[in-house]
C-alpha positions in Angstrom: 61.4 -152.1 -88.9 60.3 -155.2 -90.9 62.8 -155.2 -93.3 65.1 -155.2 -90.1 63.9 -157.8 -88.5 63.7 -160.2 -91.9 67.7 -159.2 -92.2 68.1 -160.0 -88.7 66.7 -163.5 -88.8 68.3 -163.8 -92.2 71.8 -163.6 -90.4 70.6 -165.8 -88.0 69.8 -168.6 -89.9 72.6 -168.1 -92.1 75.4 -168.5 -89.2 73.9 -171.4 -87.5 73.6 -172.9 -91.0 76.9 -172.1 -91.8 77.9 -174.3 -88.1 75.8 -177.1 -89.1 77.1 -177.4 -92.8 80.7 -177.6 -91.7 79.8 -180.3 -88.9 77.9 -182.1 -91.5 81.1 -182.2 -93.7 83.1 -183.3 -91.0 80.7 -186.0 -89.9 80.9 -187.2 -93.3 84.0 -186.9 -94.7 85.4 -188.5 -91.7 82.6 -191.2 -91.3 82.1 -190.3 -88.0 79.8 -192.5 -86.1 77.5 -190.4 -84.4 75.8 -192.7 -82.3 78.6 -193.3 -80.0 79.8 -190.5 -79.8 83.4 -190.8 -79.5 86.0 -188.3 -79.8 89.2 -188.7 -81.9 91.8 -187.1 -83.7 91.2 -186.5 -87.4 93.9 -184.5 -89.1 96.9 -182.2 -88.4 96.3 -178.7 -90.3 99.7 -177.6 -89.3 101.9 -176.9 -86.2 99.3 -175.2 -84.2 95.8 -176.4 -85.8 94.4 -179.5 -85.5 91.0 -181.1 -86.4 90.0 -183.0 -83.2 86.6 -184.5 -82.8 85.0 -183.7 -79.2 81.8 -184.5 -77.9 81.2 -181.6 -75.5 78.4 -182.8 -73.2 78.8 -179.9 -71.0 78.3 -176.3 -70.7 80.9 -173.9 -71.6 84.3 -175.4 -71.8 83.0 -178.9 -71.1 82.0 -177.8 -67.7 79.5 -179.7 -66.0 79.9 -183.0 -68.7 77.3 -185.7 -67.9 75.3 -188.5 -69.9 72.1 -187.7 -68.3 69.4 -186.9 -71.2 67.4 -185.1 -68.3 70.5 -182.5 -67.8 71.1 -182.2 -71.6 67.3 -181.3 -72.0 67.8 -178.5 -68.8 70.8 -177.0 -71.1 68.5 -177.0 -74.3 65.4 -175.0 -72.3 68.2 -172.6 -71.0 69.6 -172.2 -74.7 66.1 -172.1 -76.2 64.7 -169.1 -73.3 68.3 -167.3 -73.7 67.6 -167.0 -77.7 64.6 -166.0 -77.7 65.2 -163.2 -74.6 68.0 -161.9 -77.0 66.1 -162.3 -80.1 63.4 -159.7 -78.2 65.9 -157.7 -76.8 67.9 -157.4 -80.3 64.5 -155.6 -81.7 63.9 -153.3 -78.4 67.3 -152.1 -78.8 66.6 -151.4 -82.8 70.2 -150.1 -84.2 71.4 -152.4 -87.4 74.7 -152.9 -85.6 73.3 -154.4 -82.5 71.5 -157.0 -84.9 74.5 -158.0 -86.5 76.2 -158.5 -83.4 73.1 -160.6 -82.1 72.7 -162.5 -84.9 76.2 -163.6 -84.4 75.2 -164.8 -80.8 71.5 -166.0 -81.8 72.9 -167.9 -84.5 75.7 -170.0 -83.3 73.7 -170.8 -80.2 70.9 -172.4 -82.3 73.7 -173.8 -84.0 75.2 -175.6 -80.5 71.6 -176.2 -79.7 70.5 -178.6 -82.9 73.4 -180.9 -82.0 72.3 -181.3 -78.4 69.0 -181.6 -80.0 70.3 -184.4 -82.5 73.5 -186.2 -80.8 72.8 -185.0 -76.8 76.3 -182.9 -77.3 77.9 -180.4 -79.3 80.5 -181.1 -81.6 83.9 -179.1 -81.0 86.5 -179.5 -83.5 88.7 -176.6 -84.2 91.8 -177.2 -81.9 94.4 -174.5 -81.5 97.9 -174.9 -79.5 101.5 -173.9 -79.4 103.7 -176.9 -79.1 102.0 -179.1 -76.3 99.9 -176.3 -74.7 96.2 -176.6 -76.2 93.9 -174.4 -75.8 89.6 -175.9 -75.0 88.3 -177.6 -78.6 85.6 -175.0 -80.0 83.4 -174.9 -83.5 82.4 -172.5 -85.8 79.1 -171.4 -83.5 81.8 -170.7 -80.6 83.2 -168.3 -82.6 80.6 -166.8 -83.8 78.8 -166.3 -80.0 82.2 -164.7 -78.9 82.9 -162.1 -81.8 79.4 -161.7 -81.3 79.7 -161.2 -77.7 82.7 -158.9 -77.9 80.8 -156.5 -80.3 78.2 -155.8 -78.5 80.8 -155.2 -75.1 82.8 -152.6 -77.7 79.3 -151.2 -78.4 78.3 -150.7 -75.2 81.5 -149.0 -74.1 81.3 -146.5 -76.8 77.4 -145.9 -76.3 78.2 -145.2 -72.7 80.4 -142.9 -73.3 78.3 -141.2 -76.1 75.6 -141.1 -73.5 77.6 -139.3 -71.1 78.8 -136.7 -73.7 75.5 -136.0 -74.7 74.0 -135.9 -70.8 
């Protein structure tokens, strides 16, 4: 079980470092100024990627975007309690699948929570879109918490039905 939970918080730590090593790049390579916080286009990939630099000081999709440092700290206590609820709930469970899938979650939302921590946002930069029609500015941790996400949905539709066969 210990040699679980090390791998598990090994995966952890190694997706939100991945996040914050690619944001680093960015900030640098870029020179972007992070204490104002100002979001700008950085470079065409190709016909439907772009790097654009958003400050998401929302929730979710830039819902709910504010300046207020009080609000920012409310999403980091809900980010911090949500992490550690499925860091616990990861070990009950106990199946080395359902680790890897919650590392993918765990992970990328520590990753989203050190750059509210540091800049009072998260920085979104992967921009996808078919000629004008652009789909919400995301990062690496996004995409980690929603492969994440769907995994343990696919899991839980096949347990379900494992459960029933076996009732």
């Amino acid at each position: 079980m210990l040699s679980k939970i090390r791998n598990f918080s090994f995966f952890i730590i190694l997706f939100a470092s991945i996040d914050q090593a690619i944001k680093f790049y960015l900030i640098n390579i870029y020179n972007i100024d992070t204490s104002h916080l100002n979001s700008q286009f950085m470079e065409k990939i190709n016909d439907y990627f772009n790097l654009y630099l958003i400050w998401n000081k929302g929730f979710a999709f830039g819902l709910f975007q504010n300046d207020l440092q009080s609000i920012n700290n409310f999403y980091m206590i809900i980010m911090l309690v949500l992490i550690i609820f499925l860091f616990f709930y990861a070990i009950k469970i106990n199946k080395k699948i359902y680790y890897f899938a919650f590392s993918l979650i765990i992970g990328g939302a520590i990753g989203n929570l050190i750059d509210r921590f540091l800049y009072q946002a998260v920085l979104d930069f992967i921009d996808i879109h078919y000629m004008n029609y652009h789909w919400y500015v995301f990062n690496f941790a996004d995409i980690t918490i929603t492969v994440g996400c769907l995994l343990v949905i696919i899991l839980e539709l096949f347990s379900g039905k494992n459960k029933k066969e076996n009732a």
